[in-house]
RODO-2510 file (C-alpha; in nm, 4 decimals, decimal comma):
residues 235
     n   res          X          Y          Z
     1     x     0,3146    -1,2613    -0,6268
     2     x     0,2961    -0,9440    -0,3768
     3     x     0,1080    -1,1118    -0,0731
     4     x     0,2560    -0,9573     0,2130
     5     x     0,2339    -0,8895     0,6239
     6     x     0,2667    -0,5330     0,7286
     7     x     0,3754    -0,6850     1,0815
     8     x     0,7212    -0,6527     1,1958
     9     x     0,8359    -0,3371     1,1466
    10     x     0,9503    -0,1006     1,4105
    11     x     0,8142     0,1936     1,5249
    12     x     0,9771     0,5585     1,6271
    13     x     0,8611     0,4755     2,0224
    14     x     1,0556     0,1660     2,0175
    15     x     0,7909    -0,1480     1,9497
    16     x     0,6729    -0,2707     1,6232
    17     x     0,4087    -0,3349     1,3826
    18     x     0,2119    -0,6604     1,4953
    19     x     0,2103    -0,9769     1,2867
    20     x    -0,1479    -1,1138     1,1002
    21     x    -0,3242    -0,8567     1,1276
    22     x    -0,3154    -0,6430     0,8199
    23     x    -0,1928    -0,7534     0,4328
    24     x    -0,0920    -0,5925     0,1177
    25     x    -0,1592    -0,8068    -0,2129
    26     x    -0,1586    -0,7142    -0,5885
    27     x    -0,4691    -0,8722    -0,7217
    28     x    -0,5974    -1,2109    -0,5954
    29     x    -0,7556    -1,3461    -0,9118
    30     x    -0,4251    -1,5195    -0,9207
    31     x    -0,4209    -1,7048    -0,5859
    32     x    -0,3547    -2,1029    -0,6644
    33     x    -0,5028    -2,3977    -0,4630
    34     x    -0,2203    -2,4100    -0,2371
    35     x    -0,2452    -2,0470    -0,1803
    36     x    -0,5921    -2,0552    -0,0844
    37     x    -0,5204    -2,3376     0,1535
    38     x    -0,2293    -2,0964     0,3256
    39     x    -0,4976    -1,8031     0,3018
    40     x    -0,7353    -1,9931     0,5035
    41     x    -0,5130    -2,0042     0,8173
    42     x    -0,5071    -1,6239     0,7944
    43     x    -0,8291    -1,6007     0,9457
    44     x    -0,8862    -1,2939     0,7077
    45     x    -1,2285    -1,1135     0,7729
    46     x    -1,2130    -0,7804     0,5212
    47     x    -1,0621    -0,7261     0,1902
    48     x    -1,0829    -0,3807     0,0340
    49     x    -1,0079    -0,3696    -0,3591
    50     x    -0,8626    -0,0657    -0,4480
    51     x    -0,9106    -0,1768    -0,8286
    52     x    -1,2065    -0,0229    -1,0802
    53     x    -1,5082    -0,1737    -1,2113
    54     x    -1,3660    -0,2782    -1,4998
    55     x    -1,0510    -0,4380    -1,3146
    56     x    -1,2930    -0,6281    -1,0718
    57     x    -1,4941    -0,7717    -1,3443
    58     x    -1,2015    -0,8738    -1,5702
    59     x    -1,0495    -1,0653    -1,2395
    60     x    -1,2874    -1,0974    -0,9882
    61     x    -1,1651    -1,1822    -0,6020
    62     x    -1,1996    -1,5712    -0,5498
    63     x    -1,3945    -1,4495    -0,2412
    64     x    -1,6086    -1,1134    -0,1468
    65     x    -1,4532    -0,8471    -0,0316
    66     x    -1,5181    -0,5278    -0,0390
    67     x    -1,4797    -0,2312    -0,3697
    68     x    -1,3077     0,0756    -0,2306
    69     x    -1,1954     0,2016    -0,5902
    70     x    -0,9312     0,4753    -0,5069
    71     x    -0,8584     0,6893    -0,7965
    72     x    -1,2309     0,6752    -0,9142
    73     x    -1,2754     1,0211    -0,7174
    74     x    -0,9620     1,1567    -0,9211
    75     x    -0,9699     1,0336    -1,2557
    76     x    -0,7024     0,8154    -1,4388
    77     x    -0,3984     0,9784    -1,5266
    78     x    -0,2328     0,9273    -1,8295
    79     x     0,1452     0,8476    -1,7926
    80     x     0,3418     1,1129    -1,9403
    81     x     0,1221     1,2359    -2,1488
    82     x     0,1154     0,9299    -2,3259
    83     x     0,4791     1,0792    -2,4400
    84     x     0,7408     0,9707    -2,1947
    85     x     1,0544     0,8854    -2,3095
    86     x     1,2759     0,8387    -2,0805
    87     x     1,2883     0,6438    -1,7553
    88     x     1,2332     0,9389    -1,5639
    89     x     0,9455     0,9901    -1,7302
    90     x     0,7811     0,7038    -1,6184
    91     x     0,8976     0,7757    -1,2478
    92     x     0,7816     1,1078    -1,2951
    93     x     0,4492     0,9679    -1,3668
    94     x     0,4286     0,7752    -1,0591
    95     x     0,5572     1,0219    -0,8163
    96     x     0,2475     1,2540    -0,9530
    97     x     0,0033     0,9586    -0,9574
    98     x     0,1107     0,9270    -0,5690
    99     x     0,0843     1,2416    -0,4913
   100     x    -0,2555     1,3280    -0,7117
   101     x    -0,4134     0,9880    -0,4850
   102     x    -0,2740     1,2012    -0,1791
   103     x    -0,4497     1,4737    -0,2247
   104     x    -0,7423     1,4002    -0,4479
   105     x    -0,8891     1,1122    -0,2113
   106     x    -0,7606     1,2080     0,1532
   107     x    -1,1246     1,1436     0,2991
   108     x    -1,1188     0,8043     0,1495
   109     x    -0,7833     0,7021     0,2685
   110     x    -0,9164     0,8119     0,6351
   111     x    -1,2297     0,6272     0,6101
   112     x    -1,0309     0,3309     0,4446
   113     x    -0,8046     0,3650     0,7461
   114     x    -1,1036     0,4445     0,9907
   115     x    -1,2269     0,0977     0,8873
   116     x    -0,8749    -0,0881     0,9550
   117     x    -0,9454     0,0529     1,3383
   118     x    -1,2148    -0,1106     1,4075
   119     x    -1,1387    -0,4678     1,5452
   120     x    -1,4134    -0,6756     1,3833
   121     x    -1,2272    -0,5646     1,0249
   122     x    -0,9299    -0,7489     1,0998
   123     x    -0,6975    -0,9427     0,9837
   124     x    -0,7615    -0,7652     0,6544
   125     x    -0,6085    -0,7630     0,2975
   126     x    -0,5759    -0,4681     0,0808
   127     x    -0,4714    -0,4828    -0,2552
   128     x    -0,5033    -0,3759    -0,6205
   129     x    -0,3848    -0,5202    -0,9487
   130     x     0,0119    -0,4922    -0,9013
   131     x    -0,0094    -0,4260    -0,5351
   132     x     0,2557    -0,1171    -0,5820
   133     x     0,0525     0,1985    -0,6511
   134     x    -0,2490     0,2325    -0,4894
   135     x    -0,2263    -0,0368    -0,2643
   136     x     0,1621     0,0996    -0,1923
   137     x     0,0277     0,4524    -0,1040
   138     x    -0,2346     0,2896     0,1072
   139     x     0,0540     0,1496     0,3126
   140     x     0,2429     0,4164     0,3181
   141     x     0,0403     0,6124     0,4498
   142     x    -0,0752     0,3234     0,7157
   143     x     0,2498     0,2471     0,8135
   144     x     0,3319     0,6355     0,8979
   145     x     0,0618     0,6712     1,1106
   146     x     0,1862     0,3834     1,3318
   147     x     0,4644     0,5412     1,3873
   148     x     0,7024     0,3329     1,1380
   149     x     1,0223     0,5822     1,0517
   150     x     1,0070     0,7259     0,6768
   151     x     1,3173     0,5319     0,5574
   152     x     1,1474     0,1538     0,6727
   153     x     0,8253     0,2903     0,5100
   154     x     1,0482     0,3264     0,1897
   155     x     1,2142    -0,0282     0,2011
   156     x     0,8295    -0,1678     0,2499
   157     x     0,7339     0,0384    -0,0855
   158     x     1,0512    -0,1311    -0,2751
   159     x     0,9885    -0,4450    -0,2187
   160     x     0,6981    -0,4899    -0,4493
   161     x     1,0331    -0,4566    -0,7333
   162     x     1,1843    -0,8182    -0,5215
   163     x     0,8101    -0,9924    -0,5494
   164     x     0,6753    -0,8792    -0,8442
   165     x     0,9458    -0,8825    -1,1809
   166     x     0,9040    -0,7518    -1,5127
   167     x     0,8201    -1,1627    -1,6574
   168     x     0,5038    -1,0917    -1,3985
   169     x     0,4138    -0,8042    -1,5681
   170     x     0,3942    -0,8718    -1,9039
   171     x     0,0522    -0,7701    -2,0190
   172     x     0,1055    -0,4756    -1,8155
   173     x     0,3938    -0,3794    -1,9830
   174     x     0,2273    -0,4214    -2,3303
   175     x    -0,0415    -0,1812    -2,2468
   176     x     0,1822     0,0986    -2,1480
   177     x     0,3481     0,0603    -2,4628
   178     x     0,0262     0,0740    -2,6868
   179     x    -0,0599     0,3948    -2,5045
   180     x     0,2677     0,5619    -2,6610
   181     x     0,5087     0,5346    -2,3839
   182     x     0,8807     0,4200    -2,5116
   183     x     1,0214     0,1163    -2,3279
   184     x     1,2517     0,2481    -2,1013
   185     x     0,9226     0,5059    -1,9502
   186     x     0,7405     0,1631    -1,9533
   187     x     0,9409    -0,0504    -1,7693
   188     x     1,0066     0,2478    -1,5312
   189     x     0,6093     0,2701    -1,4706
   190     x     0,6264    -0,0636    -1,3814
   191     x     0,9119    -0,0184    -1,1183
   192     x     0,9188     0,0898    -0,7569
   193     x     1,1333     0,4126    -0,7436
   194     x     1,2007     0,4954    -0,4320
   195     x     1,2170     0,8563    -0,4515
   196     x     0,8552     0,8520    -0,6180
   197     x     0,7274     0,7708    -0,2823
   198     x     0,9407     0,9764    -0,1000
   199     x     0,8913     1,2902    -0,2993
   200     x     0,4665     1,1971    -0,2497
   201     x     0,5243     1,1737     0,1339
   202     x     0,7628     1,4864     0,1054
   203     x     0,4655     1,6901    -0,0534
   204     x     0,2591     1,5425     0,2853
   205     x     0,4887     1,6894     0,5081
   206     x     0,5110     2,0576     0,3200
   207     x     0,1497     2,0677     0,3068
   208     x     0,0150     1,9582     0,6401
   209     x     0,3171     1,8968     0,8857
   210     x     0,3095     1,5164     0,8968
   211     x     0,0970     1,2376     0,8199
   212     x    -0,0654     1,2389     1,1431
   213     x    -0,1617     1,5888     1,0867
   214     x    -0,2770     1,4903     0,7495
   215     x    -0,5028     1,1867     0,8641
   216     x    -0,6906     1,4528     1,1409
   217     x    -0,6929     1,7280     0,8830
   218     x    -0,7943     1,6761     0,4967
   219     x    -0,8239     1,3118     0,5524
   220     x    -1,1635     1,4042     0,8316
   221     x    -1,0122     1,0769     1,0494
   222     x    -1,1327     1,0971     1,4357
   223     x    -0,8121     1,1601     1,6172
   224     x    -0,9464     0,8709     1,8855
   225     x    -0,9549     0,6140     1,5408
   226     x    -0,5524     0,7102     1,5052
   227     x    -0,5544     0,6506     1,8352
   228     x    -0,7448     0,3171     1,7972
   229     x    -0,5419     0,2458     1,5124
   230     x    -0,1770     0,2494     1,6450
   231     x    -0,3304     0,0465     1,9800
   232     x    -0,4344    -0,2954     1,7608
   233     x    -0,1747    -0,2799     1,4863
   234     x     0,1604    -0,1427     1,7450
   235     x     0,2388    -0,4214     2,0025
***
């Protein structure tokens, strides 16, 4: 449902994000026939799955790729306490589940990100189960350090809310329930807020300057591999 090309957008120095070469999905258990067929002409080489054990056994990947499990350094938060009420509350949940991936697994987002700079790794797919949270601060975070403004990194994050609808997201939305959470916190868990992300990015930018400060810094990437990084994916 969230299968998407991170080419296209346009970067601060006036060029743009190239086509092909690097993909955001939710989870790929659910690829049909024909969408294997379309994969195919991808050319893909690397897939990282941001997903847990537990999520890769449930739904394996119709093809290997590789597990890069990103909140198993940080634990699982709960959303709202298993309390939340109120819409908010299940925003609020996500903008700390952003920001707790930001800063509880910086080195693996640079070696993650390391990886996507090294030519032989791409085209490449990264993805999780809804393709919002963990692969959306993945891509986030990719996107900044090519030099893509704030505001287009925003619109990329929303548009998981166009591809992937509440009738996609039913079991999902179940689950949050059982755990406690009333159905407007629920539904809102399941949403893309915008300001979620930009409130996670915001705490980036009070802690450590920028993202590109952030990559070199807590995230241990080799400023050459940003370097590498913004030469194959900026054209």
């Amino acid at each position: 449902m969230n299968f998407r090309d991170l080419g296209g957008y346009p970067t601060r120095d006036g060029r743009s994000t190239r086509w092909g070469l690097m993909f955001r999905a939710d989870a790929l258990a659910g690829m049909t026939a024909a969408d294997l067929v379309v994969y195919e002409t991808l050319s893909v080489r690397s897939v990282y799955d941001l997903r847990g054990d537990a999520e890769r056994q449930a739904r394996p990947d119709p093809f290997p790729s590789e597990a890069r499990p990103l909140i198993a350094g940080i634990g699982t938060p709960t959303p709202a306490g298993r309390t939340g009420r109120t819409a908010r509350d299940g925003e609020g949940f996500l903008r700390d589940l952003y920001q707790g991936m930001l800063e509880g697994a910086a080195p693996y987002l640079g070696r993650l990100l390391t990886d996507f700079a090294d030519p032989p790794h791409l085209p490449a797919v990264v993805h999780c189960t809804g393709g919002k949270d963990r692969t959306g601060v993945v891509a986030a975070v990719l996107l900044e350090a090519l030099g893509v403004p704030r505001e287009v990194v925003l619109d990329d994050y929303e548009l998981t809310s166009r591809y992937r609808r509440r009738e996609h997201q039913a079991s999902s939305f179940e689950t949050l329930l059982a755990a406690g959470l009333a159905p407007e916190a629920a539904g809102a868990v399941l949403g893309a807020p915008r300001w979620a992300m930009a409130d996670a990015l915001g705490w980036v930018d009070r802690d450590h300057g920028d993202v590109a400060a952030y990559l070199t810094g807590p995230a241990g990437m080799d400023p050459e591999a940003v370097a590498r990084l913004r030469d194959l994916l900026v054209g």
